[in-house]
C-alpha angles and dihedrals in degrees: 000000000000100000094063084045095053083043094053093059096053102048092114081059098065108082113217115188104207110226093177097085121114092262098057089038085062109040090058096039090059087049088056119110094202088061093046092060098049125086095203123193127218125281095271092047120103085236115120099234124031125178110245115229087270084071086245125138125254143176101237101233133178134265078030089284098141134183120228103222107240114221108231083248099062100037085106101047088050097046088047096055105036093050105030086080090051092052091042086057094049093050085050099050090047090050099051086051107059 
């Protein structure tokens, strides 16, 4: 396996622009049309969405376990980064057994 090697040693020299900072977050939350559309509370109101002090939305949870609500144009930049570690795990645990 020479290629994942070759790939390992080059990793600093992808660049990854990260979308997922407030800013972002915000700005396309604020395109959406589904935000648009909302007229959340506060985070102690009953409603089901409130908008956090850093003016981004969230689904109100219990035990303060709250969803950020992911704008349509960054699904695939969340799911991305939250599952490619568990897949690069995965990769690494079935290449150190066999």
């Amino acid at each position: 396996m020479s290629h994942v090697d070759a790939l390992s040693r080059h990793v600093g020299s992808v660049a990854h622009e990260n979308t997922l900072d407030r800013e972002n977050i915000l700005r396309e939350q604020e395109k959406d049309s589904f935000f648009s559309k909302q007229s959340p509370g506060s985070y102690r109101s009953p409603k089901e969405f409130f908008l956090a002090s850093d003016d981004i939305l969230y689904r109100l949870r219990s035990n303060d376990n709250h969803q950020l609500v992911v704008p349509a144009t960054l699904e695939s930049e969340v799911i991305r980064e939250n599952h490619a570690p568990v897949i690069l795990r995965t990769l690494e645990l079935n290449e150190h057994t066999t």
